[in-house]
VONUKOL-476477 format. One record per atom (N, C-alpha, C): residue in one letter; x, y, z; residue number from 1. Coordinates in steps of 0.02 Angstrom, whole numbers, plus 50000, padded with zeros to 5 digits. Atoms other than C-alpha are relative to their C-alpha. Layout:
<atoms>
+-----+-------+-------+-------+-----+
! res !    xx !    yy !    zz !   n !
+-----+-------+-------+-------+-----+
!   A !     X !     Y !     Z ! NUM !
...
+-----+-------+-------+-------+-----+
</atoms>
This chain:
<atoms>
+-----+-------+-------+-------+-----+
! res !    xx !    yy !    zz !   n !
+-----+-------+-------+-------+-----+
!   X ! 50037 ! 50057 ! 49976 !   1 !
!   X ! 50700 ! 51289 ! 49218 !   1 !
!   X ! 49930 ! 50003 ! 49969 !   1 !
!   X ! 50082 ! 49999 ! 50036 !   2 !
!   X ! 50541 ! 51231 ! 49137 !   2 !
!   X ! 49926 ! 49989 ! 50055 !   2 !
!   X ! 50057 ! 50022 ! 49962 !   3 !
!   X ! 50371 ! 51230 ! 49217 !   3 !
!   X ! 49955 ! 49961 ! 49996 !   3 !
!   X ! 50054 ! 50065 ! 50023 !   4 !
!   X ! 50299 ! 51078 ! 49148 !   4 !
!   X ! 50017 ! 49950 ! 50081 !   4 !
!   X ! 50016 ! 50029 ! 49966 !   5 !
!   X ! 50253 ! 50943 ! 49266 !   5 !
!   X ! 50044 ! 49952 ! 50016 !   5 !
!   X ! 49954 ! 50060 ! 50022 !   6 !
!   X ! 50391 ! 50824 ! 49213 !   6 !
!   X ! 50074 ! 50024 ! 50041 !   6 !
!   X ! 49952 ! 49990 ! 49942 !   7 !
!   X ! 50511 ! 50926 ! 49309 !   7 !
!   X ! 50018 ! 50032 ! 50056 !   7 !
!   X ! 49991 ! 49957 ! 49937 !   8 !
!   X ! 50566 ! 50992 ! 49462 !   8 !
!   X ! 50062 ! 50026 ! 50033 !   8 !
!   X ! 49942 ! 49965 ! 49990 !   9 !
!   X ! 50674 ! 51103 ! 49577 !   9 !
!   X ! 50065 ! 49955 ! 50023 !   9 !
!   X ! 49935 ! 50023 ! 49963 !  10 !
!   X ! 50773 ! 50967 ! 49617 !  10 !
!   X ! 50026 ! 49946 ! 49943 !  10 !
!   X ! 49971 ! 50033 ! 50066 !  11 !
!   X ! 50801 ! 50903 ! 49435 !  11 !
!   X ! 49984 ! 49911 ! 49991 !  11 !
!   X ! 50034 ! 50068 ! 49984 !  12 !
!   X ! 50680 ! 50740 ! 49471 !  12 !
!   X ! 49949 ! 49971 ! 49976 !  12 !
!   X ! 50082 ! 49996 ! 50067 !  13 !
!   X ! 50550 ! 50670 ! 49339 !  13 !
!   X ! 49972 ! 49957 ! 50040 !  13 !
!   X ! 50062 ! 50005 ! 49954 !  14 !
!   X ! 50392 ! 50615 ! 49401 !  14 !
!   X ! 49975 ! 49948 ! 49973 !  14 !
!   X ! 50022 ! 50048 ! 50045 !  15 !
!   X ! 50385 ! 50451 ! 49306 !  15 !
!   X ! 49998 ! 49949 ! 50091 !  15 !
!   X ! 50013 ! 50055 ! 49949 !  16 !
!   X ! 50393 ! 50360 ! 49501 !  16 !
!   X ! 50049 ! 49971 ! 50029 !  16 !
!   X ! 49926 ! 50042 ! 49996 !  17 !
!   X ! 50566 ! 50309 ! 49493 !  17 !
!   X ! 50037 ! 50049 ! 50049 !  17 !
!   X ! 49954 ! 49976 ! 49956 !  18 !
!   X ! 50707 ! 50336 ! 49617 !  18 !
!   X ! 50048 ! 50050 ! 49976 !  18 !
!   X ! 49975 ! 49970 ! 50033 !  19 !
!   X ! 50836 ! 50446 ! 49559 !  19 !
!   X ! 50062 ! 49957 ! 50008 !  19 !
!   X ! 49941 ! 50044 ! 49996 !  20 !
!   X ! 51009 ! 50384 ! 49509 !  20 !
!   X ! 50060 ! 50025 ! 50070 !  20 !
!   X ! 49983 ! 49999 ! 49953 !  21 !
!   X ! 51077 ! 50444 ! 49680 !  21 !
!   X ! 49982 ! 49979 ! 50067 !  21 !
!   X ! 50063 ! 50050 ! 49948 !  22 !
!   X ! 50925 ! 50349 ! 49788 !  22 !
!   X ! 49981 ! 50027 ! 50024 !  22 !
!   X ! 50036 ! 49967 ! 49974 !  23 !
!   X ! 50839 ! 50493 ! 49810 !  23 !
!   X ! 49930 ! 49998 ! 49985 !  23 !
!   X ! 50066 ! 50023 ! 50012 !  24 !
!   X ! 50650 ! 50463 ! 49817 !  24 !
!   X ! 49956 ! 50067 ! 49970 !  24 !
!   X ! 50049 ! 49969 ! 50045 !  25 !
!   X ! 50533 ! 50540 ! 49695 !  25 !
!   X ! 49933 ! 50031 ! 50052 !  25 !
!   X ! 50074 ! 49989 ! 49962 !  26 !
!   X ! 50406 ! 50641 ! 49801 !  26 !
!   X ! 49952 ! 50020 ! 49969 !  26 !
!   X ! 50048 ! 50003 ! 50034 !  27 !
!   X ! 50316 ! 50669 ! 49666 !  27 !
!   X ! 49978 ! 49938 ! 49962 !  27 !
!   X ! 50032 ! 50044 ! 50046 !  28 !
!   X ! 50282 ! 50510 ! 49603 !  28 !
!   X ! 49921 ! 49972 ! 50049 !  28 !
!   X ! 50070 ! 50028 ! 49983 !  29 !
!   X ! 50107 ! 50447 ! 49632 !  29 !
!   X ! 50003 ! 49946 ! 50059 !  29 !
!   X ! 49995 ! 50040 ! 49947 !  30 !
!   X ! 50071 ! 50346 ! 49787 !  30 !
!   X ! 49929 ! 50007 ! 50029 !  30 !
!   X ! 50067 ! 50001 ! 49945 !  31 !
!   X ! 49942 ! 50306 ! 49905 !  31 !
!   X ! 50006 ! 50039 ! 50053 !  31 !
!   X ! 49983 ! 49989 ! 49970 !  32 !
!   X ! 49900 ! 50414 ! 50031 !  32 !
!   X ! 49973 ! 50067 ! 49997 !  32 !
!   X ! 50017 ! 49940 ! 50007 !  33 !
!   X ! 49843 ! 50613 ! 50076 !  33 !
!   X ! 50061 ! 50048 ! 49966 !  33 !
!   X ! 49947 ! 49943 ! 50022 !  34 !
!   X ! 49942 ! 50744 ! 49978 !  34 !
!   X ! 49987 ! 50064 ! 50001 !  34 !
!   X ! 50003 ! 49915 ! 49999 !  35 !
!   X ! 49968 ! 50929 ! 49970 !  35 !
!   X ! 50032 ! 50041 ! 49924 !  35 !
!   X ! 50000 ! 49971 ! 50048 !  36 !
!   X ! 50008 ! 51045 ! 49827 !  36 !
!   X ! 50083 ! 50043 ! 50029 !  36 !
!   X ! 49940 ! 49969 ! 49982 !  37 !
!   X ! 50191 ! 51117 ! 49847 !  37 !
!   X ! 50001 ! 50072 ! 49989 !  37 !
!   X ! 50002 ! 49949 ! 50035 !  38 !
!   X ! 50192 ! 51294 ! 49851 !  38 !
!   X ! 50041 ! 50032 ! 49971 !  38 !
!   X ! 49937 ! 49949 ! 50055 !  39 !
!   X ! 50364 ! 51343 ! 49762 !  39 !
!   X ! 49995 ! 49962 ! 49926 !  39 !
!   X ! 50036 ! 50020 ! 50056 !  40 !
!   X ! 50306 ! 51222 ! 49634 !  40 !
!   X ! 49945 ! 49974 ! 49988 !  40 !
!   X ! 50074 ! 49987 ! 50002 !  41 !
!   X ! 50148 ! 51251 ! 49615 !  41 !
!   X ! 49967 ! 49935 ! 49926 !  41 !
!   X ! 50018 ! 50046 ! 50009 !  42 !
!   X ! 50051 ! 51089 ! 49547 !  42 !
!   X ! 50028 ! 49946 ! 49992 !  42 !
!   X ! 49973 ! 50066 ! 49986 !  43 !
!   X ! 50166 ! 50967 ! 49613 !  43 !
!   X ! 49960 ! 49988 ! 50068 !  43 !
!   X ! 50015 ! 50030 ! 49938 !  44 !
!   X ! 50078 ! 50848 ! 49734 !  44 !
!   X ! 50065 ! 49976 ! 50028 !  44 !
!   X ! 49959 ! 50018 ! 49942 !  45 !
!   X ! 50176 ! 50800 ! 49877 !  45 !
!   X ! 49965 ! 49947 ! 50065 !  45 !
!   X ! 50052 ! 50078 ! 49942 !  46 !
!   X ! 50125 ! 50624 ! 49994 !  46 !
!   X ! 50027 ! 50036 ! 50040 !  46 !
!   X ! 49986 ! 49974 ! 49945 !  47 !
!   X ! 50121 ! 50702 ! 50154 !  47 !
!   X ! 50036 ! 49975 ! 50058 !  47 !
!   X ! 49958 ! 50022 ! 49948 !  48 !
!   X ! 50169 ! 50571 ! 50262 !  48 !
!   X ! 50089 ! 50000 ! 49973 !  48 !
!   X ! 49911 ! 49989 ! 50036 !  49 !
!   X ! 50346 ! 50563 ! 50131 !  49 !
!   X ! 50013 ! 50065 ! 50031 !  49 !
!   X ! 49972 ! 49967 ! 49995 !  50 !
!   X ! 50360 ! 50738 ! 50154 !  50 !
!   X ! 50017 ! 50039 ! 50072 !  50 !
!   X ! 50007 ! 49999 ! 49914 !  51 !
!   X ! 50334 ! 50732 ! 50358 !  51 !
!   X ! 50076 ! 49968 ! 50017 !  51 !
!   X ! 49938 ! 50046 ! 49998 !  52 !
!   X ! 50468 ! 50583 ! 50360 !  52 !
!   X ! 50063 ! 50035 ! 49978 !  52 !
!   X ! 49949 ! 49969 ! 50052 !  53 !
!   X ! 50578 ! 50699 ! 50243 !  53 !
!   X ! 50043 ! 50050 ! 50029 !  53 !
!   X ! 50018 ! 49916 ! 49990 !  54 !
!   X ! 50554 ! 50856 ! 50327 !  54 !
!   X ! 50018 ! 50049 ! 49952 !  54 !
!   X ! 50030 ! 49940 ! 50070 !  55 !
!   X ! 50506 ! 50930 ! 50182 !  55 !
!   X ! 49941 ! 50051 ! 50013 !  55 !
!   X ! 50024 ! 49953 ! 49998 !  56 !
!   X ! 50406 ! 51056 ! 50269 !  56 !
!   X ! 50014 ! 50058 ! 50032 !  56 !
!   X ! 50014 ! 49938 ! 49926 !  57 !
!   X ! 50372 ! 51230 ! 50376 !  57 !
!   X ! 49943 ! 50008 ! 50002 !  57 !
!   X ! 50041 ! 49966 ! 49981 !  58 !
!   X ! 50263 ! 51295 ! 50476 !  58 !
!   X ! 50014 ! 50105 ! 49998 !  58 !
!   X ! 50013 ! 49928 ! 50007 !  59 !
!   X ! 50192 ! 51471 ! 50455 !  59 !
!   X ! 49945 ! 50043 ! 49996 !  59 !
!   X ! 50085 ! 49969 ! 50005 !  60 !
!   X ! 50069 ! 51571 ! 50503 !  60 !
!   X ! 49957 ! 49947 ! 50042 !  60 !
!   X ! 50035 ! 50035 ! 49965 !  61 !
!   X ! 49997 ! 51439 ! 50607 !  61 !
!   X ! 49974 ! 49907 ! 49944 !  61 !
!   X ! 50024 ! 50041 ! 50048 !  62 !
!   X ! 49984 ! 51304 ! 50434 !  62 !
!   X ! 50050 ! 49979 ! 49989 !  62 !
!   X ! 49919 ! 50035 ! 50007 !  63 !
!   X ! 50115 ! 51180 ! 50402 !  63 !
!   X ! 50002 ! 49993 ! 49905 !  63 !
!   X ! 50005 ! 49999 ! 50058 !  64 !
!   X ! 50171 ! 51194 ! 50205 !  64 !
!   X ! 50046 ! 49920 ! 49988 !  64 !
!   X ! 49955 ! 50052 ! 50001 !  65 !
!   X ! 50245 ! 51018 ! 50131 !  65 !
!   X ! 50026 ! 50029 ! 49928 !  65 !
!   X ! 49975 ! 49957 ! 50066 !  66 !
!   X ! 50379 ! 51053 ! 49980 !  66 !
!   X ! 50015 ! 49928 ! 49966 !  66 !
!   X ! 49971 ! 50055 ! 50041 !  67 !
!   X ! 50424 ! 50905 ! 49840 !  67 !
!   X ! 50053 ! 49991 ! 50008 !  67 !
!   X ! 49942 ! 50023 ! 49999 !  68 !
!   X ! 50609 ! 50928 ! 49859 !  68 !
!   X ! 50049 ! 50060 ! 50056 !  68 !
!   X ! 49959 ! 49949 ! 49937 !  69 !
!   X ! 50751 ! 51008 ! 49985 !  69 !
!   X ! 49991 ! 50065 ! 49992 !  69 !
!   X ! 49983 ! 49949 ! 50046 !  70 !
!   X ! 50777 ! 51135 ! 49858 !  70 !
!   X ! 49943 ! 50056 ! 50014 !  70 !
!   X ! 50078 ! 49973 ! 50001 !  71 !
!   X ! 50587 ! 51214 ! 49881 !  71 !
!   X ! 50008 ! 50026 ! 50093 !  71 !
!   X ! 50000 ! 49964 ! 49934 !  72 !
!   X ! 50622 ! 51246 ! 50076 !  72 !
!   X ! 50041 ! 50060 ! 50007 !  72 !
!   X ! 49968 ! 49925 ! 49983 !  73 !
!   X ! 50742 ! 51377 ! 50071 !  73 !
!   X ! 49980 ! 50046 ! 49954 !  73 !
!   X ! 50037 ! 49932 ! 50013 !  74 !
!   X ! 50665 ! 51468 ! 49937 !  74 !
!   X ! 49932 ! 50017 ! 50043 !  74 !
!   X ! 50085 ! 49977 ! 49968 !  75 !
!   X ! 50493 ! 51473 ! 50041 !  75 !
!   X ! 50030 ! 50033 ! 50067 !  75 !
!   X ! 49995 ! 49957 ! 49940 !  76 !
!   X ! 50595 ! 51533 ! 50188 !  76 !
!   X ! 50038 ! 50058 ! 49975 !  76 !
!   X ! 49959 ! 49930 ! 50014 !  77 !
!   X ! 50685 ! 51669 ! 50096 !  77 !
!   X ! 49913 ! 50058 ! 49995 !  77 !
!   X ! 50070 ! 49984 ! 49985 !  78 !
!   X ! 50481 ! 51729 ! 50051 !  78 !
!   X ! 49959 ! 49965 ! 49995 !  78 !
!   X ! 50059 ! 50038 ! 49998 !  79 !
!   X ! 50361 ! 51645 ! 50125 !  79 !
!   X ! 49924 ! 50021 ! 49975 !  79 !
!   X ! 50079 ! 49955 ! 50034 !  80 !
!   X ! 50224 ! 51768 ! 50089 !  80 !
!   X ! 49981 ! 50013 ! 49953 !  80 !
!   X ! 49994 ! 49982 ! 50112 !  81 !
!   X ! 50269 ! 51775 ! 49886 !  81 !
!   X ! 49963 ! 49927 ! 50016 !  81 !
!   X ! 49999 ! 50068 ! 50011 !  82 !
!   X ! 50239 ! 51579 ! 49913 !  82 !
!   X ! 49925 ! 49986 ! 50021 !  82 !
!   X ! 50056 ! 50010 ! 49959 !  83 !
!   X ! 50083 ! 51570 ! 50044 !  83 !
!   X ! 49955 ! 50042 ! 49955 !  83 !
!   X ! 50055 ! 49945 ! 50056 !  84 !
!   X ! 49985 ! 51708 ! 49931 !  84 !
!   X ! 49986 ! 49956 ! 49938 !  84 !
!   X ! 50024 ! 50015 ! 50044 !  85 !
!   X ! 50007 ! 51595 ! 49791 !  85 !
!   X ! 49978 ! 49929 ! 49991 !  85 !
!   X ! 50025 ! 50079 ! 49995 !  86 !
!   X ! 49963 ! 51423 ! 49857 !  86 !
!   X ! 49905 ! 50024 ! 50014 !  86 !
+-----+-------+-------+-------+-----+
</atoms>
């Protein structure tokens, strides 16, 4: 897997568009507060999308939001590899 910006863990380019299964781009640009994903580290993530999604955890007392499904179970396998490097 590459670490350019263009793709992600859930095989989803960041041009804005839906995917051809009608899964919504949480990285595409939008209005709105975002967060920084920490399993892929400089993907924004719209917070309220990834609230609606539940694309997050809590941990440690701090709720993390992730870009795609795929990004939650690696952050719960280690959260502390993940939280150290956000």
């Amino acid at each position: 897997m590459s670490d350019s910006p263009a793709e992600s863990c859930c095989s989803v380019n960041s041009n804005g568009a839906v995917s051809a299964d009608g899964r919504q781009d949480l990285l595409a640009p939008t209005v709105g507060a975002t967060a920084e994903c920490p399993v892929m580290v400089g993907s924004a993530v719209v917070i309220a999308d990834a609230e609606a999604a539940g694309l997050f955890r809590d941990y440690e007392g701090t709720r993390y939001y992730f870009c795609c499904a795929g990004c939650g179970p690696a952050f719960d396998a280690d959260p502390a590899k993940y939280v150290t490097a956000a």
